[in-house]
ChimeraX commands (.cxc) that place a marker at each C-alpha (Angstrom):
marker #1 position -14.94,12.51,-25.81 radius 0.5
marker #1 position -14.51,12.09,-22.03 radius 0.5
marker #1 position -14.35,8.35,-20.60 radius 0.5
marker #1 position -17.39,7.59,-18.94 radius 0.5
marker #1 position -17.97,6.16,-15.29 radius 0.5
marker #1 position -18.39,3.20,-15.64 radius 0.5
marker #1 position -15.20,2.61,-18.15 radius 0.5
marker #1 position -13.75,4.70,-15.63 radius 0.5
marker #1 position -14.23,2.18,-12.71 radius 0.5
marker #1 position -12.98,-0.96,-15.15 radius 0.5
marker #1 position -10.18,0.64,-15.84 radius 0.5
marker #1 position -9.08,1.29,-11.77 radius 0.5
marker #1 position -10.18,-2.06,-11.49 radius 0.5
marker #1 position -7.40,-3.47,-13.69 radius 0.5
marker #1 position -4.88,-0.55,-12.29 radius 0.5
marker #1 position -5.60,-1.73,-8.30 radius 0.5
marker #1 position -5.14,-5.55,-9.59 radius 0.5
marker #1 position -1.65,-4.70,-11.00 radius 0.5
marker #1 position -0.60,-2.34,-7.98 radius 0.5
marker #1 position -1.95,-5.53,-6.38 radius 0.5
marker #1 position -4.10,-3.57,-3.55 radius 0.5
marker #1 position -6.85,-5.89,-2.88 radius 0.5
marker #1 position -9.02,-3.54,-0.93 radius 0.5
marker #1 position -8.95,-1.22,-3.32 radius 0.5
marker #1 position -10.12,-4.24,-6.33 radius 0.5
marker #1 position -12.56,-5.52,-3.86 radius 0.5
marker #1 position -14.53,-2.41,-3.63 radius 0.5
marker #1 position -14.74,-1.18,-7.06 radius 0.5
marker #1 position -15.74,-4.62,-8.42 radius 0.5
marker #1 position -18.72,-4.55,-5.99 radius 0.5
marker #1 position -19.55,-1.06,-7.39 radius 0.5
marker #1 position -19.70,-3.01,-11.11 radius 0.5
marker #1 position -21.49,-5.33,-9.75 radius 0.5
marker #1 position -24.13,-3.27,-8.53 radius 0.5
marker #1 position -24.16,-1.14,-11.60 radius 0.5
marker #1 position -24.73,-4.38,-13.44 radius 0.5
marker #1 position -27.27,-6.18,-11.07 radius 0.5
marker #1 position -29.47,-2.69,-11.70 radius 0.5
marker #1 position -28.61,-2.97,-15.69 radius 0.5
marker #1 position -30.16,-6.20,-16.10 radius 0.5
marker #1 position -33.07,-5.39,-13.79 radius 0.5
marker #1 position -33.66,-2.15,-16.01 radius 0.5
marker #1 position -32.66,-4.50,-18.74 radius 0.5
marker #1 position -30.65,-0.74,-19.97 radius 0.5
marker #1 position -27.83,0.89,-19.76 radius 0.5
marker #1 position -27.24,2.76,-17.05 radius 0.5
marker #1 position -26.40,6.94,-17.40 radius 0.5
marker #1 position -23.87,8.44,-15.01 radius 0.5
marker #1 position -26.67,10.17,-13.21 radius 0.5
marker #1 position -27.72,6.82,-12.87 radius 0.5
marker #1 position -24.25,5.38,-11.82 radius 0.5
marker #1 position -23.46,8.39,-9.46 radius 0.5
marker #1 position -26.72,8.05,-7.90 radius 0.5
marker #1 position -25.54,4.08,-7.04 radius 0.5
marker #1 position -22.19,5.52,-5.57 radius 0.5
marker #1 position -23.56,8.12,-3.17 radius 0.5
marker #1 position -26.05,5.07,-2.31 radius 0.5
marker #1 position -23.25,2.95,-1.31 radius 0.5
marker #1 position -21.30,5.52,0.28 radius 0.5
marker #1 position -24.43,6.32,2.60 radius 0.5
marker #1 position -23.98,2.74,3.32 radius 0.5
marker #1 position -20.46,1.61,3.85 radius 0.5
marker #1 position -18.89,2.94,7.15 radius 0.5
marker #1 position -15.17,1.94,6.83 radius 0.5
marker #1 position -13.43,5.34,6.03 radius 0.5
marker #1 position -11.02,3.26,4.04 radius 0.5
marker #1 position -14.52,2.55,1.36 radius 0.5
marker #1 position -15.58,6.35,1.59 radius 0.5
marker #1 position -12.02,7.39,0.68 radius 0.5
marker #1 position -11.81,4.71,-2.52 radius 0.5
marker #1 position -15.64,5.98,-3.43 radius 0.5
marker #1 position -15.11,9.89,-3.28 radius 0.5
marker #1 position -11.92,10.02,-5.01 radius 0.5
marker #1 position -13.19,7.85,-7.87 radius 0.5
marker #1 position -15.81,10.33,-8.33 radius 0.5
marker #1 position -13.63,13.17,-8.02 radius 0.5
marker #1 position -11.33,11.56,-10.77 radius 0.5
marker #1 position -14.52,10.85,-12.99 radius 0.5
marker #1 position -15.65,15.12,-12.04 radius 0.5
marker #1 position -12.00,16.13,-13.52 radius 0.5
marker #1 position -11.95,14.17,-16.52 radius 0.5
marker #1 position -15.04,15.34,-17.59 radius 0.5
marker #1 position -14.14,18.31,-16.92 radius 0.5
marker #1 position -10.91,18.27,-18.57 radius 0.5
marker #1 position -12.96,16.73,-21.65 radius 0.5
marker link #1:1,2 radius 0.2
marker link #1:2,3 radius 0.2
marker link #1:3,4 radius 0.2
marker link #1:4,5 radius 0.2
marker link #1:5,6 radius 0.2
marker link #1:6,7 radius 0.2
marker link #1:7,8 radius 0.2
marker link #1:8,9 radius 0.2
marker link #1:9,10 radius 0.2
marker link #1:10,11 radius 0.2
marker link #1:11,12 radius 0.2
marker link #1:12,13 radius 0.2
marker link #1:13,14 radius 0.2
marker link #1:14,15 radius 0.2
marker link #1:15,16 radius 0.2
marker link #1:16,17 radius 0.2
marker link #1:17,18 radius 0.2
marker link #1:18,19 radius 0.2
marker link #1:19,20 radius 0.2
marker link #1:20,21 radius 0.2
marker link #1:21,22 radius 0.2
marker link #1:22,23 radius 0.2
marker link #1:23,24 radius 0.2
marker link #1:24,25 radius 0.2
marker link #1:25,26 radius 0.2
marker link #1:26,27 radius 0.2
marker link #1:27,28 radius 0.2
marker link #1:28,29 radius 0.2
marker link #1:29,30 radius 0.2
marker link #1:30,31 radius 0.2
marker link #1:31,32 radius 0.2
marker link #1:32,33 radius 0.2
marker link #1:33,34 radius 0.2
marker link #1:34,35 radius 0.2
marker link #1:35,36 radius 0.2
marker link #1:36,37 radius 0.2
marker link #1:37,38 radius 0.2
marker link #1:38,39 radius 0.2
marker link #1:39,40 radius 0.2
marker link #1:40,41 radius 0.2
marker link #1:41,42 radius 0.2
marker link #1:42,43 radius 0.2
marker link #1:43,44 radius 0.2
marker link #1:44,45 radius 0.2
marker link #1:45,46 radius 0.2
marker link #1:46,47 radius 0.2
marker link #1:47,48 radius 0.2
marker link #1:48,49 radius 0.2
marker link #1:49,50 radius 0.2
marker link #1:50,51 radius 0.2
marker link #1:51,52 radius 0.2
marker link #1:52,53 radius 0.2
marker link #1:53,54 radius 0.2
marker link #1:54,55 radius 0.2
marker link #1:55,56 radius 0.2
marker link #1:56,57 radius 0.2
marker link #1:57,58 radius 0.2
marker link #1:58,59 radius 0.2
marker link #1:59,60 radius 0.2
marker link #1:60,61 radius 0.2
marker link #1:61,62 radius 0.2
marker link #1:62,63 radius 0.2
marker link #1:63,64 radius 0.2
marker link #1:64,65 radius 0.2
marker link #1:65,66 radius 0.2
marker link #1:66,67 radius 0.2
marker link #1:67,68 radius 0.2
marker link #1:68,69 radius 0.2
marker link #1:69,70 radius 0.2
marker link #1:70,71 radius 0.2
marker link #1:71,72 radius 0.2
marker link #1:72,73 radius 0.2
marker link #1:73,74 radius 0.2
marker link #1:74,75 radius 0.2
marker link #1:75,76 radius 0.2
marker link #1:76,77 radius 0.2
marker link #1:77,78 radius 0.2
marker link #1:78,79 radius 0.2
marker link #1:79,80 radius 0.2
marker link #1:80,81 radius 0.2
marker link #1:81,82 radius 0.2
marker link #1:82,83 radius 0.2
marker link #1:83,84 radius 0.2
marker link #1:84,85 radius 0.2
view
């Protein structure tokens, strides 16, 4: 079974906190957040269409290369495990 997104981002969460790279923690705990804020407004869980949608979103958004960077290569990670799984 292949991790989903969202796991996914919790568990770089906890590995940025221990590397201790704030940027890094900053960034993908705003991502939860957002996933969440739009989980209780759907009052469902979100898919990762859903979630992927929310990252290209914020990615559109955010103009610090140093964002993009964290952003793409969290969804490339995501892209290989799933299709590794």
């Amino acid at each position: 079974m292949s991790k989903d997104l969202k796991s996914l981002i919790k568990t770089q969460v906890t590995i940025s906190m221990k590397d201790g790279d704030k940027f890094r923690t900053t960034v993908l705990r705003m991502i939860l957040a957002e996933i969440q804020k739009i989980e209780i407004d759907e009052k469902s869980d979100l898919n990762e269409l859903q979630i992927t949608s929310i990252l290209e979103k914020m990615i559109k958004q955010r103009d610090k290369e140093e964002t993009l960077k964290i952003l793409n290569n969290l969804v490339k990670e995501w892209q290989n495990q799933s299709l590794l799984n």
